[in-house]
OpenMM code with the backbone's topology and positions (N, CA, C; nanometers):
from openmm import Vec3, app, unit

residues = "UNK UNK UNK UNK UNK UNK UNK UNK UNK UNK UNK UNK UNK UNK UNK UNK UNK UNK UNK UNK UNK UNK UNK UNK UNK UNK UNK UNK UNK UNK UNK UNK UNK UNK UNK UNK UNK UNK UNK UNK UNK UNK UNK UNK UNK UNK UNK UNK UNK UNK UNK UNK UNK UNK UNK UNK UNK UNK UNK UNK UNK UNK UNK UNK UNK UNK UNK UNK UNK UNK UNK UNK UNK UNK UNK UNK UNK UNK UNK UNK UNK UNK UNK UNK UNK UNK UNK UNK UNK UNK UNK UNK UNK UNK UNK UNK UNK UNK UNK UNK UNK UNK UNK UNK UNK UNK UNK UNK UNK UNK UNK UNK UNK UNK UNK UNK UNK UNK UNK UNK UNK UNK UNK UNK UNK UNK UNK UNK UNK UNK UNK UNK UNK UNK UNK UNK UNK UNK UNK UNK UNK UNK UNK UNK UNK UNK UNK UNK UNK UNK UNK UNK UNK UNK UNK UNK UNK UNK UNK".split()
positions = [
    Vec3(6.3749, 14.2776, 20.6049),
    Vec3(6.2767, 14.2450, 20.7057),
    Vec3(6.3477, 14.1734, 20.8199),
    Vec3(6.3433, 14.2231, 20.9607),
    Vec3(6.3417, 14.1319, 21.0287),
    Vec3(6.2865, 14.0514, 21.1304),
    Vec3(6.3469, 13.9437, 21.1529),
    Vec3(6.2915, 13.8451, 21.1836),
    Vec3(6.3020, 13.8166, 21.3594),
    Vec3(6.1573, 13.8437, 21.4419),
    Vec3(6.1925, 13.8396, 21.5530),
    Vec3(6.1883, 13.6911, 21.6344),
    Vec3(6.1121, 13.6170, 21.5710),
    Vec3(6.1090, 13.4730, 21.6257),
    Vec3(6.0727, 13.3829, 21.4820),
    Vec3(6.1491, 13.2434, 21.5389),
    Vec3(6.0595, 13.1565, 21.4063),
    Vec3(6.0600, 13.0312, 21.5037),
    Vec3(5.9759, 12.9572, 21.4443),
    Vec3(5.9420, 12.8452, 21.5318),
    Vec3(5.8170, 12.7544, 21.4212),
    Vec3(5.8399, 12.6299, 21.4603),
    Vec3(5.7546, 12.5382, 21.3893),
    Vec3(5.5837, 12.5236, 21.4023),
    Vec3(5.4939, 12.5482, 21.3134),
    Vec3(5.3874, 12.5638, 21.3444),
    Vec3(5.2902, 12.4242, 21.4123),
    Vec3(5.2174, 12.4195, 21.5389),
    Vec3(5.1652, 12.3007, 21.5659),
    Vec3(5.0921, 12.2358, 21.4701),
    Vec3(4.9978, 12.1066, 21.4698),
    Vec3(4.9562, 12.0240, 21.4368),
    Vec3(4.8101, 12.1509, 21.3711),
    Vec3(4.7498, 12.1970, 21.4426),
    Vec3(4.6014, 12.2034, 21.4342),
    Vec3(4.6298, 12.3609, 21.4036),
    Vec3(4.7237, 12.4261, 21.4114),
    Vec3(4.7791, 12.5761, 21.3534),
    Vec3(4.7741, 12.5040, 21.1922),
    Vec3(4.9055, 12.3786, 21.1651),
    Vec3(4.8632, 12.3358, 21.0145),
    Vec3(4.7199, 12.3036, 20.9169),
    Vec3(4.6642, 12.2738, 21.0166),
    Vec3(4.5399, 12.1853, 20.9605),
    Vec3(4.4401, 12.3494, 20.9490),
    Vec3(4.4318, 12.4490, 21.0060),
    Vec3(4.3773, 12.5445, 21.0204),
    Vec3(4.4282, 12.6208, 20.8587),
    Vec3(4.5103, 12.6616, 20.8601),
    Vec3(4.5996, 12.6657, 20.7310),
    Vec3(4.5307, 12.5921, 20.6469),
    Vec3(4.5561, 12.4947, 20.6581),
    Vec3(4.5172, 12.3847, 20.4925),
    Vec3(4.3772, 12.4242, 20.4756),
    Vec3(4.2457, 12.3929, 20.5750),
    Vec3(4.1209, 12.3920, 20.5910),
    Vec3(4.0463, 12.5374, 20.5282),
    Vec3(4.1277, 12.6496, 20.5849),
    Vec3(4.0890, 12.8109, 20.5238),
    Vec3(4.1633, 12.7984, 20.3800),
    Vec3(4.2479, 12.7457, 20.3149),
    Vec3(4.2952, 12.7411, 20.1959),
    Vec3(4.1731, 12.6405, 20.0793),
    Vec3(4.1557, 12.5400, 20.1641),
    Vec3(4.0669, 12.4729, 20.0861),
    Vec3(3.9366, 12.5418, 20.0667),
    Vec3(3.8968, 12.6071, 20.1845),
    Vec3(3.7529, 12.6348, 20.1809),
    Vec3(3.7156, 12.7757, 20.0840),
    Vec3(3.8679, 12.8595, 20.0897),
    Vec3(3.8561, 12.9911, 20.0427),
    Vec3(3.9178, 12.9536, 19.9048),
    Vec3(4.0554, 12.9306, 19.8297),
    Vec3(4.0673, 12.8949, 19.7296),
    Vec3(4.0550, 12.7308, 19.6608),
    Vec3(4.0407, 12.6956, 19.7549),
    Vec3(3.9988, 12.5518, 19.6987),
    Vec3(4.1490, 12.4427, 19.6225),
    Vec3(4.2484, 12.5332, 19.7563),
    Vec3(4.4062, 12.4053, 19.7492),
    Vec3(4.4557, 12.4066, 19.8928),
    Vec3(4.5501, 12.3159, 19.9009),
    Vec3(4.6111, 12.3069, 20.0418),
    Vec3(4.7599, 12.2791, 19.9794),
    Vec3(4.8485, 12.2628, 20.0740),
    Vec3(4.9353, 12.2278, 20.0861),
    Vec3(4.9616, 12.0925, 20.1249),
    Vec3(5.0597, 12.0118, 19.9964),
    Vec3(5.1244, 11.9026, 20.1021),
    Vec3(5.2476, 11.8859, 20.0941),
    Vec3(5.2654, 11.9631, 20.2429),
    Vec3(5.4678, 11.9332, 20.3051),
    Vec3(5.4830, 11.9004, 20.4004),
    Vec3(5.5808, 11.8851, 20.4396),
    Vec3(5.6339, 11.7800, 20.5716),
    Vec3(5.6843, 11.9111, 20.6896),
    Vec3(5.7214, 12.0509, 20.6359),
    Vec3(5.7713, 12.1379, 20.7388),
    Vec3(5.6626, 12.2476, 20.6983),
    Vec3(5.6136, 12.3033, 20.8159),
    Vec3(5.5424, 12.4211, 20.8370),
    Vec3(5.6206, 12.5819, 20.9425),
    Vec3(5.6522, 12.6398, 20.8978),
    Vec3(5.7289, 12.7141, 20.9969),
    Vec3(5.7003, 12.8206, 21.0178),
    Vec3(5.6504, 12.9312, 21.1559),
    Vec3(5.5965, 13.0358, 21.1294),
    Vec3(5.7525, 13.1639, 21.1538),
    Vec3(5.6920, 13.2078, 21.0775),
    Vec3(5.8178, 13.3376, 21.0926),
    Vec3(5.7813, 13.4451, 21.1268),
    Vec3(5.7737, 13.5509, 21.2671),
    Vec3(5.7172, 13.6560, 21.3144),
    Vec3(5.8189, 13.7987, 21.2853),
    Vec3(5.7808, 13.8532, 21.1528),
    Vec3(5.8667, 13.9749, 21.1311),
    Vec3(5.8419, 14.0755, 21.2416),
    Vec3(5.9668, 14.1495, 21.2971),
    Vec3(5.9209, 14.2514, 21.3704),
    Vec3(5.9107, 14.3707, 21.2966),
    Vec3(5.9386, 14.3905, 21.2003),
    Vec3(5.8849, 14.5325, 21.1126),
    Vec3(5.7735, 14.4918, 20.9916),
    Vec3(5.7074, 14.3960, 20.9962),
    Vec3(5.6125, 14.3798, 20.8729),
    Vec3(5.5013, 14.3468, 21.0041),
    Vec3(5.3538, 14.3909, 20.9346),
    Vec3(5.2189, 14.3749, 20.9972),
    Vec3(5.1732, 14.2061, 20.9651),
    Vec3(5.2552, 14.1200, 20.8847),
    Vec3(5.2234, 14.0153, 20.8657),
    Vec3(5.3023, 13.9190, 20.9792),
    Vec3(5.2823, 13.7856, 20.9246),
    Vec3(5.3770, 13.6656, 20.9936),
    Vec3(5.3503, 13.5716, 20.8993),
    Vec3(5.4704, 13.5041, 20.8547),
    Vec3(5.4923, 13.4809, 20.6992),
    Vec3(5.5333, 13.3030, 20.8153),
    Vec3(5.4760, 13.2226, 20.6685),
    Vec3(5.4833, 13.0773, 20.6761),
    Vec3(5.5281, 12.9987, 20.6007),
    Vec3(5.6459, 12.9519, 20.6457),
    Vec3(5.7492, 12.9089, 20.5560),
    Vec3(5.6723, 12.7585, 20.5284),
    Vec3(5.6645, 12.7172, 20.3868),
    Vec3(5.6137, 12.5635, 20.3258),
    Vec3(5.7593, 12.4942, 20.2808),
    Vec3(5.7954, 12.3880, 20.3391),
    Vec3(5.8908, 12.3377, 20.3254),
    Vec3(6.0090, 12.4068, 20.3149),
    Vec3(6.0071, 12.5223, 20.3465),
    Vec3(6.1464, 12.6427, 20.3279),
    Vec3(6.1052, 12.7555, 20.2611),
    Vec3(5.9399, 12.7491, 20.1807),
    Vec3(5.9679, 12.8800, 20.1067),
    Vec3(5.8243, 12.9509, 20.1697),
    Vec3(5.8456, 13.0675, 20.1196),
    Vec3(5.7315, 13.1899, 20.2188),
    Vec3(5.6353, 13.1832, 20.1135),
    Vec3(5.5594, 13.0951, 20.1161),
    Vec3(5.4054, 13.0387, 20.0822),
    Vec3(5.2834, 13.1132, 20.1476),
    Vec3(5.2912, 13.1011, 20.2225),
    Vec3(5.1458, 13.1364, 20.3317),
    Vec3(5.1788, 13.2559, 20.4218),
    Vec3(5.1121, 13.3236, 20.4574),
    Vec3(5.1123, 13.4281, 20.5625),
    Vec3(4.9754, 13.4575, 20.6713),
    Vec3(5.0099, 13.5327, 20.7609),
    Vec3(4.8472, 13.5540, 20.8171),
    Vec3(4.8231, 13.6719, 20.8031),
    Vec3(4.7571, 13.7673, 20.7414),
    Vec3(4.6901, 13.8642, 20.7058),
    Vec3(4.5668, 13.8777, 20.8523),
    Vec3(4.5772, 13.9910, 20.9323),
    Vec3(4.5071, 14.0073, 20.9986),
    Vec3(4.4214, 13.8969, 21.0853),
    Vec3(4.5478, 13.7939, 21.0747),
    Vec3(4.5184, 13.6767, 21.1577),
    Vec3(4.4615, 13.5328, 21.0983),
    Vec3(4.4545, 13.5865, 20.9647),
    Vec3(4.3692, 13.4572, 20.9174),
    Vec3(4.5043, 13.4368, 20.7955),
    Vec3(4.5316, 13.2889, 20.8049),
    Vec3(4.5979, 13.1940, 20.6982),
    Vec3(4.5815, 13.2440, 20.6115),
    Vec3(4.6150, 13.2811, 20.4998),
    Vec3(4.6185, 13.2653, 20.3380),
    Vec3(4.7759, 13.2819, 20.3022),
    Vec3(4.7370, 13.2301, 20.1299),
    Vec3(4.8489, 13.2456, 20.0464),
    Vec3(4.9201, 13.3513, 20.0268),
    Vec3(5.0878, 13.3338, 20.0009),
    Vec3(5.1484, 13.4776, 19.9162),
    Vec3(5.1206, 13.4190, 19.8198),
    Vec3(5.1626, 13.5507, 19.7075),
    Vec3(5.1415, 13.5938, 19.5926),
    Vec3(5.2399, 13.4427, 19.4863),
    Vec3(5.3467, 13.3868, 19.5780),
    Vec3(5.4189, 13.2864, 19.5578),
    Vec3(5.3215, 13.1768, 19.5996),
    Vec3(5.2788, 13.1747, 19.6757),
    Vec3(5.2204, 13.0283, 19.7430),
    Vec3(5.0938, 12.9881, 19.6470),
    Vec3(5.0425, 13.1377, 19.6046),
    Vec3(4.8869, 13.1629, 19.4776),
    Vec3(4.9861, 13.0718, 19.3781),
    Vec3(5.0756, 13.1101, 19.3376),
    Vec3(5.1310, 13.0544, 19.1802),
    Vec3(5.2062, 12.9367, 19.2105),
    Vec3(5.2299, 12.8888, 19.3207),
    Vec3(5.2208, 12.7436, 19.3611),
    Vec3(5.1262, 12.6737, 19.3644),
    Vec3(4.9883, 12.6906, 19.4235),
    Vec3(4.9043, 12.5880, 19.3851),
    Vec3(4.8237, 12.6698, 19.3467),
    Vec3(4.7690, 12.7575, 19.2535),
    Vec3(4.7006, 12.7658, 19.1333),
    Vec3(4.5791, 12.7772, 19.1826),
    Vec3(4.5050, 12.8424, 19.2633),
    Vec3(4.3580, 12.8603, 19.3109),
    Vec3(4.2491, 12.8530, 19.2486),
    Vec3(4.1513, 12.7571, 19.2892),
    Vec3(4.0251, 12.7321, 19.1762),
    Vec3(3.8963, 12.8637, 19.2177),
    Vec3(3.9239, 12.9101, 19.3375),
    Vec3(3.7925, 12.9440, 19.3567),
    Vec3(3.8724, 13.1300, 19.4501),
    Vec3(3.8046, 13.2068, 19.4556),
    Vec3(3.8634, 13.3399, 19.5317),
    Vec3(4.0227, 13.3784, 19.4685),
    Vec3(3.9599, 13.4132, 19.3397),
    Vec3(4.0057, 13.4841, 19.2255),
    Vec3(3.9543, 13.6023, 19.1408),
    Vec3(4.0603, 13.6520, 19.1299),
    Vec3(3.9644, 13.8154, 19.0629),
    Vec3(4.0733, 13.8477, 18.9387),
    Vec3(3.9983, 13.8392, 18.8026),
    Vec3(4.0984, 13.8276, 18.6964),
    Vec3(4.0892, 13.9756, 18.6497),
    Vec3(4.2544, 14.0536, 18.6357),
    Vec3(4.2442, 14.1799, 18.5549),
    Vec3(4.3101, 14.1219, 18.4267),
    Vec3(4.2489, 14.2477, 18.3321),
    Vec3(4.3143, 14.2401, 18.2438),
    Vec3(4.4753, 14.3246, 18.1628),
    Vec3(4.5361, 14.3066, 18.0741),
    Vec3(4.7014, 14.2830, 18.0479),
    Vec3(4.7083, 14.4628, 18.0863),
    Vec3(4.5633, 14.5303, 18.0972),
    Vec3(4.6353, 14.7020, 18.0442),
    Vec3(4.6596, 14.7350, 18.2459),
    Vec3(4.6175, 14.6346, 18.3374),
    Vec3(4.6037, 14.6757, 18.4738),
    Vec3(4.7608, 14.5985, 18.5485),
    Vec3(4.8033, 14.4883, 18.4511),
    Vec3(4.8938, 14.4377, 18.5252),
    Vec3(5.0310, 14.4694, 18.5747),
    Vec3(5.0828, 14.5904, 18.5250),
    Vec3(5.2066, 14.7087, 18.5779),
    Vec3(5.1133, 14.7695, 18.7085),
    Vec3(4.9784, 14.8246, 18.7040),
    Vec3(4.9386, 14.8804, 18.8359),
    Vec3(4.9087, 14.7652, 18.9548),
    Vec3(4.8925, 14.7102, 18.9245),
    Vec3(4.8332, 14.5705, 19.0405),
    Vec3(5.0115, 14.5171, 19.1011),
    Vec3(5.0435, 14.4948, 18.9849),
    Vec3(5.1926, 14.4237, 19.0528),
    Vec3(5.2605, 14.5481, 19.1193),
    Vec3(5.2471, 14.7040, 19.1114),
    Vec3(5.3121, 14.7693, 19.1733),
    Vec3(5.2770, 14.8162, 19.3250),
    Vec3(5.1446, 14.7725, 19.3555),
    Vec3(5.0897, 14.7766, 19.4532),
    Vec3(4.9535, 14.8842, 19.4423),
    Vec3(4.9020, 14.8948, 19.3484),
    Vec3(4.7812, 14.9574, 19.3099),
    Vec3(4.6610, 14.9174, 19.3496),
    Vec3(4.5586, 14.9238, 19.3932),
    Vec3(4.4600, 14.8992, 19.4377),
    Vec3(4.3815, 14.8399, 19.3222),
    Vec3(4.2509, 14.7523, 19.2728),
    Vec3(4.2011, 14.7090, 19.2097),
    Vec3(4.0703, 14.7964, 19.1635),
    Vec3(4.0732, 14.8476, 19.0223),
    Vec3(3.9455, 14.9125, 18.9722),
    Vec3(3.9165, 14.8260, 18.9000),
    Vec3(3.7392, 14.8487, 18.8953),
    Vec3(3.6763, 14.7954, 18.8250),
    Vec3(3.7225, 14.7776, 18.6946),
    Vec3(3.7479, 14.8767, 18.5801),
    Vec3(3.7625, 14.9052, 18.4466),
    Vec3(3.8945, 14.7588, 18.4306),
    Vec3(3.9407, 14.7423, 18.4982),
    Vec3(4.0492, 14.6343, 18.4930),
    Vec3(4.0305, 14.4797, 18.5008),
    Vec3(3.9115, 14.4700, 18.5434),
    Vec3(3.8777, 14.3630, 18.6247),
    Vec3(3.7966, 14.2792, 18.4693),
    Vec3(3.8482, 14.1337, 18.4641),
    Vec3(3.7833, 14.0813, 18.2869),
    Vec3(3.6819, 13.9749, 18.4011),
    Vec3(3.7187, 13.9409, 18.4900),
    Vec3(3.6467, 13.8231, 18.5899),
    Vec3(3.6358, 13.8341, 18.7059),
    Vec3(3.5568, 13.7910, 18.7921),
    Vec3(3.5686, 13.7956, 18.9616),
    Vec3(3.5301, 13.6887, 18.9805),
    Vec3(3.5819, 13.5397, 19.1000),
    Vec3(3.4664, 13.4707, 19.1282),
    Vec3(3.3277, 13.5142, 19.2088),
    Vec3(3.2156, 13.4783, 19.1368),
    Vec3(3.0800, 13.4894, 19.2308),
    Vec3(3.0869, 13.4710, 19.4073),
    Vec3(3.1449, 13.3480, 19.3761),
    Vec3(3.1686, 13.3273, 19.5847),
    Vec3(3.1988, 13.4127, 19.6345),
    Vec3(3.2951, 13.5207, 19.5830),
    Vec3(3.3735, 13.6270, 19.6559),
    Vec3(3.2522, 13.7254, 19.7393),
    Vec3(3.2674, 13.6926, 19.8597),
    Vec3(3.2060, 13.8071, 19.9400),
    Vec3(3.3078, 13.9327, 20.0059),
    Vec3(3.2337, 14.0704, 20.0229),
    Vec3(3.2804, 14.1391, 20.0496),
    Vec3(3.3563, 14.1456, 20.1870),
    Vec3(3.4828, 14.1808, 20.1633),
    Vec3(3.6057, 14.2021, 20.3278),
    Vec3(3.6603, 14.0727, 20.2819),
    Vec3(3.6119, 13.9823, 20.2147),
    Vec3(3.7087, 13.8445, 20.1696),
    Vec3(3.8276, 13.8609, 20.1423),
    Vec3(3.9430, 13.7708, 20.1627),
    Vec3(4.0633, 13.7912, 20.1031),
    Vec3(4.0772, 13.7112, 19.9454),
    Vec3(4.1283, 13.8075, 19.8555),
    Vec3(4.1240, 13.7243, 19.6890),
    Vec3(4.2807, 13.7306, 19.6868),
    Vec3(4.2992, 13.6424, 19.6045),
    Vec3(4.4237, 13.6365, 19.5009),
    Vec3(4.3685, 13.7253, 19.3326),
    Vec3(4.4671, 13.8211, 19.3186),
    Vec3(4.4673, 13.8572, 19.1705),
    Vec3(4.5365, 13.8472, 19.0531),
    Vec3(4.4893, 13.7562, 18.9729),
    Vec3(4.5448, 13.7083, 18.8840),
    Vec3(4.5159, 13.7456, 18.7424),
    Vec3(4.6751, 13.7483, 18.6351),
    Vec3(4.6436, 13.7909, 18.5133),
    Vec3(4.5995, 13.7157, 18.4191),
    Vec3(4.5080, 13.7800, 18.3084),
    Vec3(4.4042, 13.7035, 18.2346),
    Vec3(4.5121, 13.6418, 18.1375),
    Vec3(4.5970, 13.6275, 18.0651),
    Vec3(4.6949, 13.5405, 17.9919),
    Vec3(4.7293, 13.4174, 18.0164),
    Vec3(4.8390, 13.4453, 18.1584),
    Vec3(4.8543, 13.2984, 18.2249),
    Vec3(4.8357, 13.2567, 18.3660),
    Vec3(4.7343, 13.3324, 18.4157),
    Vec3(4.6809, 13.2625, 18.5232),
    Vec3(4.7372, 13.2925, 18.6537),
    Vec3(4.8338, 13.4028, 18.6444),
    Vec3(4.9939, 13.4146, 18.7381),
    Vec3(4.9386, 13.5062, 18.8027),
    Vec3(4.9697, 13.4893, 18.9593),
    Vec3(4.8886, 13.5671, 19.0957),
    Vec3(4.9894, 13.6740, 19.0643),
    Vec3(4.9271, 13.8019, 19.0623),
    Vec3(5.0049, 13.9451, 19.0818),
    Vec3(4.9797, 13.9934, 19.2485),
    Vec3(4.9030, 13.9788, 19.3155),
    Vec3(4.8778, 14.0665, 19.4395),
    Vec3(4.8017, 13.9532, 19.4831),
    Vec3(4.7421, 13.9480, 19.6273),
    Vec3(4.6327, 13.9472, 19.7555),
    Vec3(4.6255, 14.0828, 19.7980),
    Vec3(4.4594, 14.0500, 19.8181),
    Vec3(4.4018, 14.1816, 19.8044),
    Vec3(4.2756, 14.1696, 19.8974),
    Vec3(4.1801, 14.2344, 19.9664),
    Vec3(4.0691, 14.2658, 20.0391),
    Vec3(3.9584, 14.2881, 19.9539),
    Vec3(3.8773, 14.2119, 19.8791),
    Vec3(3.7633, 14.2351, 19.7792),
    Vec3(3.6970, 14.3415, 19.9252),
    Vec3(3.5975, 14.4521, 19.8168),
    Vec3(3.5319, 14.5575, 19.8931),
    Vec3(3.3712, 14.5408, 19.9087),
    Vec3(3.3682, 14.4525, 19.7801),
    Vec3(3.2171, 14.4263, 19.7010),
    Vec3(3.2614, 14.3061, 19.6696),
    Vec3(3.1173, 14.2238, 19.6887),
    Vec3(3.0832, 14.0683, 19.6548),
    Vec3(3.1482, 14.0662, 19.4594),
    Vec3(3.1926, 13.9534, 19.4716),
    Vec3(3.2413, 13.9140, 19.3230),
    Vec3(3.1660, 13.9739, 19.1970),
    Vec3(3.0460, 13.9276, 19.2534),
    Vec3(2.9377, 13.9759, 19.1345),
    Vec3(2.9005, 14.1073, 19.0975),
    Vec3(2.9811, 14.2102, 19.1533),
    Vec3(2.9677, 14.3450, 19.1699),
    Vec3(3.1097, 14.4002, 19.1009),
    Vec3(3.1742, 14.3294, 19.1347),
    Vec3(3.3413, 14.3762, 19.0926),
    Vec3(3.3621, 14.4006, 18.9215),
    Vec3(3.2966, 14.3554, 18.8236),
    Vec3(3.3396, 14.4250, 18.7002),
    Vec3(3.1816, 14.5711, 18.6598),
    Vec3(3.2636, 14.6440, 18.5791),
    Vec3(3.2007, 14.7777, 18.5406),
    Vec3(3.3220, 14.8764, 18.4925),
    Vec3(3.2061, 15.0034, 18.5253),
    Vec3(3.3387, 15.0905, 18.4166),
    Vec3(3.3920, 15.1905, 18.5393),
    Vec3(3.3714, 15.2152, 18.6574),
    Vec3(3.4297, 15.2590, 18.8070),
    Vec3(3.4519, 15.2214, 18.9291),
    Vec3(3.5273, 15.3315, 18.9921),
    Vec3(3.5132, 15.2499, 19.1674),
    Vec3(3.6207, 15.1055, 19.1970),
    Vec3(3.6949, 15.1518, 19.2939),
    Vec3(3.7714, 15.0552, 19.3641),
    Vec3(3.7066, 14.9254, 19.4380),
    Vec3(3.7550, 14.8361, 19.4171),
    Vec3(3.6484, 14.7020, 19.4397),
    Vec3(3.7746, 14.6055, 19.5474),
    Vec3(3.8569, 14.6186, 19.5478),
    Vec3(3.9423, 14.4853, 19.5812),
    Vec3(4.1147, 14.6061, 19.6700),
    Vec3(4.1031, 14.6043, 19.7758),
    Vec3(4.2535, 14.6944, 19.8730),
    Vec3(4.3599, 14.5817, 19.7820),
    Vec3(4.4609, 14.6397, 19.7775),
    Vec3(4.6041, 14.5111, 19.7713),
    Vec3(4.6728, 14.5387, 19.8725),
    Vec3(4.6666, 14.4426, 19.9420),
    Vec3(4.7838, 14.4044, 20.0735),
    Vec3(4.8877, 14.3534, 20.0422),
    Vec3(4.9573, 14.2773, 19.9398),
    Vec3(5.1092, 14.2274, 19.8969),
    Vec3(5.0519, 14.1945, 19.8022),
    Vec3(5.1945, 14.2215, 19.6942),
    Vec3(5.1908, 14.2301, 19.5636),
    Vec3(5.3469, 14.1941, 19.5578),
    Vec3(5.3483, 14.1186, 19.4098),
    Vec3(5.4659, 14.1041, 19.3399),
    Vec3(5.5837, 14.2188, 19.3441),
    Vec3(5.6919, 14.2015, 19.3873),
    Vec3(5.8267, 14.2941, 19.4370),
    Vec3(5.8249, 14.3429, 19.5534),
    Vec3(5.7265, 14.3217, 19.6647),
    Vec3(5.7147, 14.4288, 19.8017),
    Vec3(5.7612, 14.3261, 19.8681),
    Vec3(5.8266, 14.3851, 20.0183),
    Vec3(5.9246, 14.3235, 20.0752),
    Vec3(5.8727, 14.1552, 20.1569),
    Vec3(5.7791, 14.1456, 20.1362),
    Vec3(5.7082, 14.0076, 20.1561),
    Vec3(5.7440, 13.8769, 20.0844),
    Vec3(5.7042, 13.9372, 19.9288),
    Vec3(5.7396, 13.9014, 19.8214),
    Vec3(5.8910, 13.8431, 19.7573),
    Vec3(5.9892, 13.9578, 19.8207),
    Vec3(6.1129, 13.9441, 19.7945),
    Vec3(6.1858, 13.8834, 19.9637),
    Vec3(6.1015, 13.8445, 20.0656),
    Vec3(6.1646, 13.7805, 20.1825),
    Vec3(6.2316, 13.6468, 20.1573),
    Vec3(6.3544, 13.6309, 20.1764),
    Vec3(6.4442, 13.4980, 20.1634),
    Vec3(6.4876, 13.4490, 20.3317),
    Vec3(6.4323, 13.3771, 20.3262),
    Vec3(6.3875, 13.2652, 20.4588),
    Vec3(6.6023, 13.2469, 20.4960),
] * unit.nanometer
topology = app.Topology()
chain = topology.addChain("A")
for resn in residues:
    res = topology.addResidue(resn, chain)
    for name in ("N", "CA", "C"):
        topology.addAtom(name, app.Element.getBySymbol(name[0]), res)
């Protein structure tokens, strides 16, 4: 990936960050360096937390990577598959129902989720829920896009 500008994120760029983290998964960050990094070949812009690529903006809005999810552990805008979905989700597979053991209720549809496996809790992907939480388990139908997932070049970016 490369990297066409990086530069330190302002005061109220941070607090914007923390505020959509709290409100959507219910953690923030606390570090002393915020840094934005503008790839010129990725659709994202990745946010370095004290040095590591934690946060990104997805179509403009703050959230976690798939690293930053298994850094602080999200209470709320979570969608749990289960062990037979977790080779398709981490490879960049889209989210079916038949996979899905949990969704949170809050989750409204076009929301951004973290997806995490039912064992230990460990973010495999961020993803675009399609359907409100409460809709997301059954036995068909794609419920949740994955936008970065575990091994894609986001994932594997070294600052």
């Amino acid at each position: 990936m490369e990297i066409s500008s990086r530069h330190h994120l302002r005061s109220d760029e941070v607090s914007r960050l923390n505020d959509n983290l709290a409100d959507t998964l219910g953690v923030s960050f606390d570090a002393d360096t915020y840094e934005l990094v503008e790839l010129a070949d990725s659709e994202f812009d990745l946010i370095l937390v004290d040095g590591d690529p934690l946060a990104c903006y997805i179509d403009d809005e703050p959230f976690v990577t798939v690293r930053g999810a298994n850094e602080t552990d999200p209470e709320t805008g979570t969608v749990t598959v289960d062990a037979g979905a977790i080779s398709f989700v981490s490879g960049g597979a889209d989210v079916m129902r038949p996979g899905i053991v949990d969704a949170d209720d809050a989750i409204s549809e076009g929301d951004l989720v973290v997806i995490v496996e039912e064992t230990h809790g460990k973010a495999l992907a961020v993803g675009r829920a399609l359907v409100p939480g409460s809709e997301m388990t059954g036995d068909s139908g794609k419920v949740v896009d994955s936008i970065h997932h575990v091994g894609d070049d986001l994932y594997e970016f070294v600052p």
